[in-house]
N, C-alpha and C positions, 0 to 999 in steps of 0.2 A: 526480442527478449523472450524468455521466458520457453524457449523451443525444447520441445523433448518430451518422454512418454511422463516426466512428473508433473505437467502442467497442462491443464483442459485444451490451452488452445495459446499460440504467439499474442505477444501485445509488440505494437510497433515502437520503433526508439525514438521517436518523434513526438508520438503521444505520451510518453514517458518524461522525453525533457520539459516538452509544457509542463506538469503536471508538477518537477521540479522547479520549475522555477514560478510556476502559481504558487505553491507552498510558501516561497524564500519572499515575495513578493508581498503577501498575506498580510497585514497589521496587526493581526492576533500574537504573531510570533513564534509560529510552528517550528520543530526542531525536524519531526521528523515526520517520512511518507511511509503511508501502508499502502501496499497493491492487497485491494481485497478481491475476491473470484465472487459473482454475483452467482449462486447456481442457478436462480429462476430466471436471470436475464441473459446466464450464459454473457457473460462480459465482465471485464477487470472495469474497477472504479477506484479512486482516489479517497483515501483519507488521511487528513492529517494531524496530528498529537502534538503537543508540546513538549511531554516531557516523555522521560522514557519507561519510565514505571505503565504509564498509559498504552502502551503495547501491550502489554501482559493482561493488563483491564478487559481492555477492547477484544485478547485473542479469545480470553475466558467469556464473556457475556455472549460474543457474536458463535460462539464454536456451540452454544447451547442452543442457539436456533435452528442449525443445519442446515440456513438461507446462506452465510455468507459465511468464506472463510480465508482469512490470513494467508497471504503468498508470499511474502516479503516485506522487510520493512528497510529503509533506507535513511540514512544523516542525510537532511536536505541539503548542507554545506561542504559536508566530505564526498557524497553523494557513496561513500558506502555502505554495502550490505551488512545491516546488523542480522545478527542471528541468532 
């Protein structure tokens, strides 16, 4: 996933569906997955939201650090690409 000159580097599809179905798994009650890009660790990490308004929270707070930034966000249950 993630192959091509818009993204730092591939994330595997394997670590991706764990990462899917930790969310769904979760007793918090996540709706949905962010692929976030680590710059200082050079590596995608997981987060996940509840609702969807908290995408937009999360891309505004984190885009003002310049450590970490929004790659994608996905329906943990559709498992589509919101955009």
């Amino acid at each position: 996933m993630f192959d091509g000159s818009d993204f730092p580097k591939s994330l595997d599809e394997e670590v991706f569906n764990t990462w899917l179905e930790n969310g769904r798994q979760s007793k918090i009650g996540y709706s949905y997955l962010l692929i976030i890009w680590d710059e200082y660790e050079s590596t995608y990490r997981p987060t996940y939201v509840e609702n969807r308004d908290d995408i937009d929270t999360y891309e505004r707070y984190k885009a003002s650090t310049g450590r970490e930034a929004l790659v994608a966000a996905y329906d943990l249950y559709s498992e589509s690409r919101i955009s």
